[in-house]
C-alpha positions as a Markdown table, in Angstrom:
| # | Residue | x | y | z |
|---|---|---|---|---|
| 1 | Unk | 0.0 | 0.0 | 0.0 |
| 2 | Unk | 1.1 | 3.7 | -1.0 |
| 3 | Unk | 0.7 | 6.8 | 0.4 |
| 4 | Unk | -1.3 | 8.8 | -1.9 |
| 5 | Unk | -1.7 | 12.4 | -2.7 |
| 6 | Unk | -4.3 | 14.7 | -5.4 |
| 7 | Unk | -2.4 | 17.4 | -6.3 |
| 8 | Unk | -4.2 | 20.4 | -5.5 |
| 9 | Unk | -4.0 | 23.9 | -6.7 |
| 10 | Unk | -0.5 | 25.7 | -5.4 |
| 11 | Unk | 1.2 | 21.7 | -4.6 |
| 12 | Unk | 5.0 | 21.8 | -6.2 |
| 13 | Unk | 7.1 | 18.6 | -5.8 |
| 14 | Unk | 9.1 | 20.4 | -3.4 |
| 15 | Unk | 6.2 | 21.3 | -0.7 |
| 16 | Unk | 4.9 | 18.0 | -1.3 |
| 17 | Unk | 8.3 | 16.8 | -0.7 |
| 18 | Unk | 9.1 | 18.7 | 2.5 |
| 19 | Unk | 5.9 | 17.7 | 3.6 |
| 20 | Unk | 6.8 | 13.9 | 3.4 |
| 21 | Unk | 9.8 | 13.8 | 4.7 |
| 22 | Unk | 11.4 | 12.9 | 1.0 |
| 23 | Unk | 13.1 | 14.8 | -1.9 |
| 24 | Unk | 11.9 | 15.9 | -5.0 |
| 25 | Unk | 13.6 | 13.3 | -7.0 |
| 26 | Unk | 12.4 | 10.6 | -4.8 |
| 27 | Unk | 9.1 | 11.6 | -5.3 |
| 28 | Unk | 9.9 | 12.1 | -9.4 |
| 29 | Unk | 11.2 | 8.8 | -9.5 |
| 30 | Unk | 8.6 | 7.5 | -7.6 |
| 31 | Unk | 5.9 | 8.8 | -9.8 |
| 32 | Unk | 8.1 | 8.5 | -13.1 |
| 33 | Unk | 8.0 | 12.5 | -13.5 |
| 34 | Unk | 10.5 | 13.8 | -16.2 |
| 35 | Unk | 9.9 | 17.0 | -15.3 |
| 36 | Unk | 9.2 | 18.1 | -11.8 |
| 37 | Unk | 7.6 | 21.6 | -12.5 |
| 38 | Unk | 5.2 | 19.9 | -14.9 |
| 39 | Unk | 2.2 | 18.2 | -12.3 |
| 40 | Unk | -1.3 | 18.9 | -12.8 |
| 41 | Unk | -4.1 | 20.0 | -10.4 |
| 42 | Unk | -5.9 | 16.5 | -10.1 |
| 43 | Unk | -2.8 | 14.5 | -10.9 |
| 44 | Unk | -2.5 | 11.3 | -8.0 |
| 45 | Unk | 0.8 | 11.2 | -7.1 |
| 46 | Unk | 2.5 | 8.9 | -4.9 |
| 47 | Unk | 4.2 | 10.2 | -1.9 |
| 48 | Unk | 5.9 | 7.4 | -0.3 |
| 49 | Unk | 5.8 | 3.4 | -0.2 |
| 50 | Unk | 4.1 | 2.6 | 3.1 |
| 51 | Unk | 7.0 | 0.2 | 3.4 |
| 52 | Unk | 9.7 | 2.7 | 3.1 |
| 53 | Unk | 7.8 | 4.7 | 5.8 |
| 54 | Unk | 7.7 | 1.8 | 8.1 |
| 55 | Unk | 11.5 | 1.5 | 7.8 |
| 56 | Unk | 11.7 | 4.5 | 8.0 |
| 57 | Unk | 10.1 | 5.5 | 10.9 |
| 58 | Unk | 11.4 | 1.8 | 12.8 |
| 59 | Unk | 15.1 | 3.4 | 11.8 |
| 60 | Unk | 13.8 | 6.4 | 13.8 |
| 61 | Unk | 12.4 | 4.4 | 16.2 |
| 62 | Unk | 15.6 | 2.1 | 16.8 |
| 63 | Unk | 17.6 | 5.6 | 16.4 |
| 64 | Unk | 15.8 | 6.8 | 19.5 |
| 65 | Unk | 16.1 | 3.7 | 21.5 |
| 66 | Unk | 19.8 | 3.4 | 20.8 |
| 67 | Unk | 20.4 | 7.2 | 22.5 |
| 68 | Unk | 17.6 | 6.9 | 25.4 |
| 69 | Unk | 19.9 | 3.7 | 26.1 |
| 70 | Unk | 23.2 | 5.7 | 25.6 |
| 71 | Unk | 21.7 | 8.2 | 27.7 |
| 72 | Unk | 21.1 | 6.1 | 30.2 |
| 73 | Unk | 23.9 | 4.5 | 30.8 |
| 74 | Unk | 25.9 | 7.7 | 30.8 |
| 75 | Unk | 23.3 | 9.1 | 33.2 |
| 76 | Unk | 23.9 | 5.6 | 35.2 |
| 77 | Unk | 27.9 | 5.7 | 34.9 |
| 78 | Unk | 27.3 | 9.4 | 36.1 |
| 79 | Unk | 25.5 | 8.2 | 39.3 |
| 80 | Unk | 27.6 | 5.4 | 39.8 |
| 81 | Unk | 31.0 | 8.1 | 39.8 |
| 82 | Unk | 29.2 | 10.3 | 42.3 |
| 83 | Unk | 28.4 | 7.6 | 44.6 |
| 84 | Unk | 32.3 | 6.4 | 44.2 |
| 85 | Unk | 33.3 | 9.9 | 45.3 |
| 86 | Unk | 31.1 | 9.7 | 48.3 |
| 87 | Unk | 32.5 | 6.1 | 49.1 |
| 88 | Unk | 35.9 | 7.8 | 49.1 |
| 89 | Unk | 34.9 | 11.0 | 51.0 |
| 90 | Unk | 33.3 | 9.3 | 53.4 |
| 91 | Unk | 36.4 | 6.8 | 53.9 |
| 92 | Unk | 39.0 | 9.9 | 53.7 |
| 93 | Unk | 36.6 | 11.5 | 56.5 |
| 94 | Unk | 36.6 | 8.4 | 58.7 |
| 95 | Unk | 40.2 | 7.5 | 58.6 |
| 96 | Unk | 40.8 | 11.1 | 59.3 |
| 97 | Unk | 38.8 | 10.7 | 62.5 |
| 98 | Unk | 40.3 | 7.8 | 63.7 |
| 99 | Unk | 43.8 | 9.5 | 62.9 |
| 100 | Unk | 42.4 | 12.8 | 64.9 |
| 101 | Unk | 42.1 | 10.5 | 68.1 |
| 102 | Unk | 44.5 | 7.8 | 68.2 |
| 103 | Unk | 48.4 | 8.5 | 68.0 |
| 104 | Unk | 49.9 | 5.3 | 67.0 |
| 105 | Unk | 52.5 | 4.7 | 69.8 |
| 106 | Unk | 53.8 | 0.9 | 68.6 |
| 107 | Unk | 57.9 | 1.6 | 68.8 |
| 108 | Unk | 57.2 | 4.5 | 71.8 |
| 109 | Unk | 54.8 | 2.6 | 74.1 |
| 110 | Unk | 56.5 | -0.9 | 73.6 |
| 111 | Unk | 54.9 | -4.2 | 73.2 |
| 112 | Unk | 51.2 | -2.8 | 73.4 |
| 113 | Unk | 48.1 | -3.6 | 71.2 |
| 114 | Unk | 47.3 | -0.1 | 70.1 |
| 115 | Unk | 47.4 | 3.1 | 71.8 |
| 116 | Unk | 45.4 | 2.9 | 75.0 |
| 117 | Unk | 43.1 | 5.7 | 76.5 |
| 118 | Unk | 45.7 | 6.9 | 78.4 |
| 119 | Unk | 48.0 | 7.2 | 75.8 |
| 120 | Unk | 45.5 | 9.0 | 73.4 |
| 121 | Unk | 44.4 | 11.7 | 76.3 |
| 122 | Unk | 48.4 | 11.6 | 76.5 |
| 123 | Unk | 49.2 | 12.8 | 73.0 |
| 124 | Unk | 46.1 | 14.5 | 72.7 |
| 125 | Unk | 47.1 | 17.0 | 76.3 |
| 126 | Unk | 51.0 | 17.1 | 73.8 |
| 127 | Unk | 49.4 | 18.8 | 70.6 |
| 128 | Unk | 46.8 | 20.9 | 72.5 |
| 129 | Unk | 48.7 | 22.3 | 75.7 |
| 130 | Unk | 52.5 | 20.9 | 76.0 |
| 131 | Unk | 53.3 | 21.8 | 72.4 |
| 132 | Unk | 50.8 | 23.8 | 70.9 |
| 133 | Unk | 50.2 | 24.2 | 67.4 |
| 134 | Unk | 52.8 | 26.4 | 65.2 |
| 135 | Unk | 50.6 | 26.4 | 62.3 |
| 136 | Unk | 50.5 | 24.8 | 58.6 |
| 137 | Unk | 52.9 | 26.4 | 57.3 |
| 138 | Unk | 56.5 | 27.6 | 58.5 |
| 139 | Unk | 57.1 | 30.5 | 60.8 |
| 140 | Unk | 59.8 | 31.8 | 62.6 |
| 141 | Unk | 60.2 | 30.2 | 65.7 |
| 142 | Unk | 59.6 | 31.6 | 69.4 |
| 143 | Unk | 62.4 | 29.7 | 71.3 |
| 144 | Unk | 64.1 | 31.9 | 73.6 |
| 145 | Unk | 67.4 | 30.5 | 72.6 |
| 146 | Unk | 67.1 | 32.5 | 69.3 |
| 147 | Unk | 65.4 | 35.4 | 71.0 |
| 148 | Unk | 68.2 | 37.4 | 69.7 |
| 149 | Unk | 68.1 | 36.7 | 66.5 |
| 150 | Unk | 66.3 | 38.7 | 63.7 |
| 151 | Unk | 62.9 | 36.9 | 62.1 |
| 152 | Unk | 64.8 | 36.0 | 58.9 |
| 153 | Unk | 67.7 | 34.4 | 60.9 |
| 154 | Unk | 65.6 | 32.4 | 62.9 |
| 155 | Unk | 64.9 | 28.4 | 62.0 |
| 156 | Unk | 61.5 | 27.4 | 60.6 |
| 157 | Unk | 58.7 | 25.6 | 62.8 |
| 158 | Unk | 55.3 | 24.1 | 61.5 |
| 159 | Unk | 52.8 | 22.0 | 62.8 |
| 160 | Unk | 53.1 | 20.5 | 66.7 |
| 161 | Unk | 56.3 | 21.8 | 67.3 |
| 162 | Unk | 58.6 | 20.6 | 64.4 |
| 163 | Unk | 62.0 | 22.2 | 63.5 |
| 164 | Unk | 62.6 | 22.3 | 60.0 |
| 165 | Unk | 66.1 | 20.8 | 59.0 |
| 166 | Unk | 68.2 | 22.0 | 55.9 |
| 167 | Unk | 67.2 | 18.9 | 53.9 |
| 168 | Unk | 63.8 | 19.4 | 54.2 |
| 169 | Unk | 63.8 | 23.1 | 53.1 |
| 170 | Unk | 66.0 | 21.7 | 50.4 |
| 171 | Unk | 63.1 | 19.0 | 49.1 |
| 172 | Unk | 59.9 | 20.8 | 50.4 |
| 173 | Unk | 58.9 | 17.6 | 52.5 |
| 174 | Unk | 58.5 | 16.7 | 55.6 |
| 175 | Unk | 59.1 | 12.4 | 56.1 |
| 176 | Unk | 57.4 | 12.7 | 52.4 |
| 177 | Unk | 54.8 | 14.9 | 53.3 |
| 178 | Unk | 54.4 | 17.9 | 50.7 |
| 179 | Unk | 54.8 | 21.5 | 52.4 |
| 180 | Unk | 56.4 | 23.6 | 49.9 |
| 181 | Unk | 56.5 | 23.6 | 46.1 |
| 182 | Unk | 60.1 | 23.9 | 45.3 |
| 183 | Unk | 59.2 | 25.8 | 41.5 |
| 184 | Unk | 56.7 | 28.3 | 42.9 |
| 185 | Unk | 58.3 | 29.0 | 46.3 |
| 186 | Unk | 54.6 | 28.5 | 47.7 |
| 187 | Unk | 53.9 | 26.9 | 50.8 |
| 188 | Unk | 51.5 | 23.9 | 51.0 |
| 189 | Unk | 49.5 | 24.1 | 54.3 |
| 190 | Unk | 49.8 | 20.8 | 56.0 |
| 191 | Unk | 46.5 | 19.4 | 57.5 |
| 192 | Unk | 45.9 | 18.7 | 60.5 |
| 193 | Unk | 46.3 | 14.7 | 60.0 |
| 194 | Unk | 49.8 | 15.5 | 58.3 |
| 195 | Unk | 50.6 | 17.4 | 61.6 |
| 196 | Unk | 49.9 | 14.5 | 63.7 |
| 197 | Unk | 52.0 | 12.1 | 61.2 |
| 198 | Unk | 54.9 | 14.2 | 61.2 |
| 199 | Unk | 54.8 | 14.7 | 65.0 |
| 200 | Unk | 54.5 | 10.7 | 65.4 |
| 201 | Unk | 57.4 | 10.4 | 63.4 |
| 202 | Unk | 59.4 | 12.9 | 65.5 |
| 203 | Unk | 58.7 | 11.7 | 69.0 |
| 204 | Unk | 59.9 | 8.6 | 67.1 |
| 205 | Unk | 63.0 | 9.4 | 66.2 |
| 206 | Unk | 63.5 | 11.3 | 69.3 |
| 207 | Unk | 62.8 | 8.4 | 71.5 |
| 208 | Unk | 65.0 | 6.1 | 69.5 |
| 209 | Unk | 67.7 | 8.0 | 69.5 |
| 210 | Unk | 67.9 | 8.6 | 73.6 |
| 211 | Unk | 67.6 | 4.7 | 73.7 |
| 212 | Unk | 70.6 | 4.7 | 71.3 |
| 213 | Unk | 72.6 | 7.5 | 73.3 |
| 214 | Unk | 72.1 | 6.3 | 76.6 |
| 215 | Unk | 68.6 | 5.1 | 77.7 |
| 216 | Unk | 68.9 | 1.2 | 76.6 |
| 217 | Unk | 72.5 | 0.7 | 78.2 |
| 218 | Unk | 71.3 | 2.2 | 82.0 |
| 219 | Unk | 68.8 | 0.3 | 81.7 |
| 220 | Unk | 70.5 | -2.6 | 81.0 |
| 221 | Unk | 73.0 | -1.6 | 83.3 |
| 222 | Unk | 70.5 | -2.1 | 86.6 |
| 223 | Unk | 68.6 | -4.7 | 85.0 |
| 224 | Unk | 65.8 | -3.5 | 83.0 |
| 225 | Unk | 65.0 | -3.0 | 79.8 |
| 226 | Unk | 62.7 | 0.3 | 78.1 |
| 227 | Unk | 60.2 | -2.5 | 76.9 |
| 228 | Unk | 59.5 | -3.7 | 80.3 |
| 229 | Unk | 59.1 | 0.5 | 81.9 |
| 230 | Unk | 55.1 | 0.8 | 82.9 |
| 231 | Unk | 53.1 | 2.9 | 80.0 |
| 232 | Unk | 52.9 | 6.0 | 82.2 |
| 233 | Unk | 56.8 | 5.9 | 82.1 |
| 234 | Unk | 56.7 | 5.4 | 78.3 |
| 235 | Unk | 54.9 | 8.3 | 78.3 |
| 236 | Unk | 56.6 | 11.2 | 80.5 |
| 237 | Unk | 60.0 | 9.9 | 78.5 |
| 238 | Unk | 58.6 | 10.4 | 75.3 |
| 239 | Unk | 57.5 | 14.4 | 76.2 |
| 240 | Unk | 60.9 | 14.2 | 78.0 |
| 241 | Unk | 63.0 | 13.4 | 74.6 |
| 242 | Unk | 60.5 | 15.2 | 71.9 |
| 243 | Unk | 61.2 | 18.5 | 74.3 |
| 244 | Unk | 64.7 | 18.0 | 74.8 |
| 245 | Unk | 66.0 | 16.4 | 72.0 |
| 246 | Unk | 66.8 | 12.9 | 72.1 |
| 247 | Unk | 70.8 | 13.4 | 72.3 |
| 248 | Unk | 70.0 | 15.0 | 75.1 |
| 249 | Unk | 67.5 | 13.3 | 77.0 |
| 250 | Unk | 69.8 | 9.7 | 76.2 |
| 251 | Unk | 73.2 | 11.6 | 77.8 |
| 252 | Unk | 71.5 | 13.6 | 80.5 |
| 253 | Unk | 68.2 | 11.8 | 82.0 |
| 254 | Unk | 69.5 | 8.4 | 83.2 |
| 255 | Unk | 69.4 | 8.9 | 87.2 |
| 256 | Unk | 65.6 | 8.7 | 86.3 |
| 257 | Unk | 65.8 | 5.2 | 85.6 |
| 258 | Unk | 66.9 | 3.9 | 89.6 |
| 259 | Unk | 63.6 | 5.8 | 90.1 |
| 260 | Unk | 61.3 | 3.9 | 87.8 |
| 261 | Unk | 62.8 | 0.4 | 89.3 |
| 262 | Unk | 62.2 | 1.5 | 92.8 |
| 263 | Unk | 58.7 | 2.7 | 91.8 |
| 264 | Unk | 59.5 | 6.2 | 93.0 |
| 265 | Unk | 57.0 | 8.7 | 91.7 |
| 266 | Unk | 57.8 | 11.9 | 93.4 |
| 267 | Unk | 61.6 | 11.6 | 92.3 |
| 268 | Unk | 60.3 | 10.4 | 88.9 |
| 269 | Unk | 58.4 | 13.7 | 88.4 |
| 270 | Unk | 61.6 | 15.8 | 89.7 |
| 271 | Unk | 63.3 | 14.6 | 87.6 |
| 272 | Unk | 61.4 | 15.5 | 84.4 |
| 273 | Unk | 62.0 | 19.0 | 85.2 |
| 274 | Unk | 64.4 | 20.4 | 82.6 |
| 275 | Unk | 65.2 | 24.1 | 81.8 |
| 276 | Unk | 64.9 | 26.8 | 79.0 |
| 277 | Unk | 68.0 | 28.1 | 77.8 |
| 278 | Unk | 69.9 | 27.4 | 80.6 |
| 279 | Unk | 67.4 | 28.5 | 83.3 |
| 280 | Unk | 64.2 | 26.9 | 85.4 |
| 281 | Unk | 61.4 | 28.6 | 84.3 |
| 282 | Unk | 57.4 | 28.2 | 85.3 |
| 283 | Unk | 56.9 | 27.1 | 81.3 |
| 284 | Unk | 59.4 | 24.6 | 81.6 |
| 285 | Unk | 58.3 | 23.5 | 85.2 |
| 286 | Unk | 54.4 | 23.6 | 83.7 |
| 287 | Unk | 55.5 | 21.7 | 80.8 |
| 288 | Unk | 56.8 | 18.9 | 83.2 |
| 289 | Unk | 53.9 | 18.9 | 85.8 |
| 290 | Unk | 51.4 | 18.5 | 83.1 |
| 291 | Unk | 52.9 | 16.1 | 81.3 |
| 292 | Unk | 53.1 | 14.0 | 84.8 |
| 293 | Unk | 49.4 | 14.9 | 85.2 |
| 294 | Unk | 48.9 | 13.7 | 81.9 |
| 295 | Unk | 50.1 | 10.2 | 82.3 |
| 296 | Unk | 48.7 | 9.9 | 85.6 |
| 297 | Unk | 52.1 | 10.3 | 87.6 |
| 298 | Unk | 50.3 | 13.2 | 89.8 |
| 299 | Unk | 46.7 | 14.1 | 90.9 |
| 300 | Unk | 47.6 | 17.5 | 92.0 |
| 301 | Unk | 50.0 | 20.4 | 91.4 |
| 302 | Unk | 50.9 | 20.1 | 95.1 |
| 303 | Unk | 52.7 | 17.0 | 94.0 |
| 304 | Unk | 54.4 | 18.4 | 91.4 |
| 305 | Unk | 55.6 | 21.2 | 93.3 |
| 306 | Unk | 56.5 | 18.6 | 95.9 |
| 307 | Unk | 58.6 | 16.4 | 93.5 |
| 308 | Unk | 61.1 | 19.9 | 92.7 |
| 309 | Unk | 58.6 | 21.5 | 90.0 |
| 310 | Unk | 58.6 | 24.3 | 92.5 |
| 311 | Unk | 58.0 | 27.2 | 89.7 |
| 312 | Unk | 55.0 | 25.4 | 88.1 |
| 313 | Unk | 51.8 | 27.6 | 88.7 |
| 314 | Unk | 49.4 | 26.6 | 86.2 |
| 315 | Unk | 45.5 | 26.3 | 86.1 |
| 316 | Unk | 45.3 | 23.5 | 84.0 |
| 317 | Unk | 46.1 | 20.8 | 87.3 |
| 318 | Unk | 44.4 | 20.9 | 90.5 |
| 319 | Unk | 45.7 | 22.8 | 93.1 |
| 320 | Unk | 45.3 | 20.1 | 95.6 |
């Protein structure tokens, strides 16, 4: 069956063809018309195969499931992206969490299954009062042993209290942490779960090397060992070292050891008490007491003040 048209008055092939979707020749071979101006009011013409239009409009039809199809799987690969991005953010979010409130204190705290309550209030009382935060990017530092030195000749501190060192100025890391980009001279502001890593890492460090300077052979000496000290020694001797340096605190703090083994408390806080460029000062003393507090050495600043930390004064222990 054909589609069928009388040509009226005003038809021309090429309205007739518009109209059907065709082209003039198609419809002049179609109709075997040699000459496409020449059709005649009343003249039946034939303006498409009903076939052809079937295939036609099943071509259209197939056309238009084949992009609703497309567009639904790019609309279902789109959904499926964001809700990948959402896995991820919501991973990234609750890994930094567990990284906000648990220090990892494996080689620090010895032979323990994970940091305990203790040691997370412990680090946690480090970042927030003991240490403080020195920001995300470098600044001159504030230590009184460079008091007299001009801002520009002063060393570099960032995050909980780390001291930049000439090799990581030279690379723009910190233990592979990104902080400054070496083309642009821009810094890269840590955040605040890079500023825990990097601390980890240097209360690490410190620890280790005051066990290698002194620390393991006293201990050895009168029969212990650092593994076998109580967690709340671990921890005092870990603020000890990170403050101090761990050269230091390996050559200098050994009497404390006789202490620990005798299970002496009040001369284990004296001797935590260290001093600030040469001299005893209430931040130093503070810094001590708290610590002590911290790990639950002391109840009171009585005690600490009773153990030698006679210039500690602050508000953050009880009184008595």
């Amino acid at each position: 069956m054909d589609l069928r048209h009388t040509i009226e008055s005003g038809d021309t092939l090429i309205k007739l063809a518009a109209k059907s979707k065709t082209t003039v020749d198609e419809l002049a071979i179609l109709n075997d018309i040699k000459d496409p101006d020449s059709i005649q009011v009343g003249q039946r013409i034939v303006l498409k195969r009903i076939e052809e239009q079937g295939n036609s409009l099943a071509r259209q039809a197939d056309e238009r499931a084949g992009q609703i199809a497309a567009d639904n799987e790019a609309a279902s690969k789109a959904t499926a992206l964001e809700a990948e991005k959402r896995r991820i953010a919501a991973e990234t979010e609750d890994r930094s969490r567990v990284e906000a409130k648990k220090v990892k204190a494996s080689s620090i705290l010895g032979p323990i299954q994970g940091p305990s309550q203790l040691a997370v209030g412990f680090y946690d009382v480090l970042r927030s009062s003991l240490e403080g935060d020195h920001g995300s990017i470098p600044k001159p530092t504030n230590d009184s042993t460079e008091g007299n030195l001009s801002e520009e000749d002063r060393s570099l501190d960032i995050g909980y209290g780390h001291k930049l060192k000439k090799s990581e100025l030279d690379s723009g890391t910190i233990y592979g942490i990104p902080f400054q980009n070496l083309k642009t001279g821009e810094y890269i502001p840590l955040t605040d779960s890079e500023k825990r890593k990097i601390q980890k890492k240097d209360i690490e460090a410190n620890v280790n090397l005051a066990r290698k300077t002194g620390w393991d052979s006293t201990l050895k000496s009168i029969g212990m060992s650092y593994e076998s000290l109580s967690e709340p020694h671990r921890l005092v001797l870990s603020d000890l070292a990170y403050n101090v340096g761990g050269k230091t605190a390996g050559l200098e703090w050994k009497g404390i050891f006789s202490a620990m083994k005798a299970g002496n408390t009040k001369e284990i806080v004296g001797h935590l008490r260290r001093k600030d460029n040469e001299k005893n000062t209430p931040g130093m003393d503070n810094r001590a007491a708290k610590a002590a507090y911290a790990a639950g050495l002391i109840k009171t600043l009585q005690e600490a003040k009773d153990a030698g930390l006679v210039l500690a004064n602050t508000k953050e222990i009880p009184l008595r």
